[in-house]
TORDOVEX-711210 format. One record per residue (C-alpha): residue in one letter; x, y, z. Coordinates in steps of 0.2 Angstrom, whole numbers, plus 5000, padded with zeros to 4 digits. Each point is the difference from the previous one (the first is absolute). Example, Ala and Ser with C-alpha at 12.3 -4.5 7.8 and 13.67 -1.06 7.14 Angstrom:
<atoms>
@residuo A px 5062 py 4978 pz 5039
@residuo S px 5006 py 5017 pz 4997
</atoms>
This chain:
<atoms>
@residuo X px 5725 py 5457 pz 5415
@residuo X px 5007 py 4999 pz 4982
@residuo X px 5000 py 5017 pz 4989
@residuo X px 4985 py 4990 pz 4990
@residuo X px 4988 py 4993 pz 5015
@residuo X px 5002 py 5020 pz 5005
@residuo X px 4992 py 5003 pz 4982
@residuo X px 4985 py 4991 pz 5004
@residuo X px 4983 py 5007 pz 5008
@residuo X px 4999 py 5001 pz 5018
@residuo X px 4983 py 4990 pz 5005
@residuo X px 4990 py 5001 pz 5018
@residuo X px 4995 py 4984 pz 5006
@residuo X px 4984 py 4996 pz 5011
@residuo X px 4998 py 4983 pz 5006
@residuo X px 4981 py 4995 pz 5007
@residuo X px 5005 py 4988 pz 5015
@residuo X px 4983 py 4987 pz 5002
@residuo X px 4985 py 5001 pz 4986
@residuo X px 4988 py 5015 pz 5007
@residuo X px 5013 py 5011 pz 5008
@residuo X px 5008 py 5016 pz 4993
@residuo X px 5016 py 4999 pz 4990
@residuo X px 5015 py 5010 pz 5008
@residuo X px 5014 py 5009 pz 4993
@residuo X px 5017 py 4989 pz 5005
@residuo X px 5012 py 5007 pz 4987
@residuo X px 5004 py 5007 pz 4985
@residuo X px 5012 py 4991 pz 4986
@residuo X px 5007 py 5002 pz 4982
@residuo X px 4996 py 4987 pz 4986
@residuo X px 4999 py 5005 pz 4980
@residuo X px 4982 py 4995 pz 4999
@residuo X px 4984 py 4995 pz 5010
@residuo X px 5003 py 4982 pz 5000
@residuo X px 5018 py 4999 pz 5006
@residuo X px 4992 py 5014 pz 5012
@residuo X px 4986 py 4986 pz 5005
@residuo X px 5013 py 4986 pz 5001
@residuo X px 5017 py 5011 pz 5011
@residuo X px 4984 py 5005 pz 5012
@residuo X px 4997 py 4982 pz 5005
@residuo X px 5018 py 4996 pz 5000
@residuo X px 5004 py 5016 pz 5014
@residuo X px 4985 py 5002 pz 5010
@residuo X px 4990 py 4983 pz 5002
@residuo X px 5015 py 4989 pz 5003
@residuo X px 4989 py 4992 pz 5015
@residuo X px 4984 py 4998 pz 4993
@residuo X px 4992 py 5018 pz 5006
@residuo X px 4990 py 5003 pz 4986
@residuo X px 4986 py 4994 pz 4988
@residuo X px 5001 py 5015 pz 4987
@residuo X px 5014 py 5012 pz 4994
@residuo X px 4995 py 5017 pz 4991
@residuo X px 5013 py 5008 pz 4993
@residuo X px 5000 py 5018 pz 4994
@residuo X px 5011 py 5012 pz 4987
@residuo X px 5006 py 5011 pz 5016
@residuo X px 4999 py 5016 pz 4987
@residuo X px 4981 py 4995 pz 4999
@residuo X px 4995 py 5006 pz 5018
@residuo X px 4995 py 5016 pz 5004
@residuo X px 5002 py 5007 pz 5018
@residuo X px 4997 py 5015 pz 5009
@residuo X px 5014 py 5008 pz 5006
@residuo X px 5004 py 5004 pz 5021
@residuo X px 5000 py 5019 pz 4998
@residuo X px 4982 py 4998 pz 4999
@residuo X px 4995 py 4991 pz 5014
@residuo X px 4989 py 5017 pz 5006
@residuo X px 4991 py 5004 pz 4988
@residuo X px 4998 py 4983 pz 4992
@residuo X px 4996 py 4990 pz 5016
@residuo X px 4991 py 5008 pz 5013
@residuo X px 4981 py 5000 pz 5000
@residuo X px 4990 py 5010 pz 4995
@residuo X px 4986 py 5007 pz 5014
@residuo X px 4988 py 5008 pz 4989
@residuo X px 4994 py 4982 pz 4993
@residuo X px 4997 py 4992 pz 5018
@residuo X px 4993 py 4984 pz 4991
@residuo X px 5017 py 4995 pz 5000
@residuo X px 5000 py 5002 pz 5019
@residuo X px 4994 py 4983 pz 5008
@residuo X px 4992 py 5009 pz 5013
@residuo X px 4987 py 5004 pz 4984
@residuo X px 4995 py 4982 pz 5001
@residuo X px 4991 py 4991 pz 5012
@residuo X px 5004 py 4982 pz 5006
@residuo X px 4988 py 4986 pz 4996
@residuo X px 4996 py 4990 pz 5017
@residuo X px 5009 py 4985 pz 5000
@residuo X px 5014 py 5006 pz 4986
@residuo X px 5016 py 4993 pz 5008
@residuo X px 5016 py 5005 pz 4988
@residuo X px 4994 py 5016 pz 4991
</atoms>
C-alpha cells in the first residue's frame, strides 16, 4: 500500500447477499471518501455477483463493547424472568417460535 492509500480512512464493508436477507460484514478497506469506498467494495467482495447492496461504514464510526466485559455485560439477568422464555407460554399450533 502506498504511503498516501495508508492516509486514507479505513471503511467496514457489509454486503446484503439476496433482497430480504441481513447484510454481513466481509471486510474492511481504505478509500479517501464514501464513494471510492462504495465503488473498491464492489470491486473486492462481489466479484461473482454475491450481493444486491453494499453499505459501507467510516470504521472510527462504530462503537463496540470490549471482551473484558463479557461477565458483566452479557449474562442475564435472573431477577427479570420475563426475559426467561420459560415466562411465556407457547400458543397451540406455533411452529418456529
Amino acid at each position: 500500500m502506498s504511503q498516501e492509500n495508508s492516509n486514507w480512512p479505513l471503511w467496514e464493508v457489509f454486503i446484503q447477499s439476496k433482497p430480504g436477507l441481513s447484510h454481513k460484514h466481509v471486510g474492511s478497506l481504505h478509500a479517501p471518501d464514501v464513494e471510492n469506498a462504495i465503488e473498491n467494495a464492489r470491486d473486492v467482495y462481489t466479484r461473482r455477483s454475491e450481493g444486491t447492496s453494499i453499505w459501507v461504514v467510516p470504521a472510527e464510526s462504530i462503537s463496540a463493547s470490549s471482551p473484558d466485559d463479557i461477565g458483566e455485560f452479557f449474562e442475564p439477568s435472573n431477577s427479570k424472568v420475563y426475559r426467561h422464555p420459560t415466562f411465556y407460554t407457547m400458543p397451540e399450533g406455533a411452529k418456529h417460535i
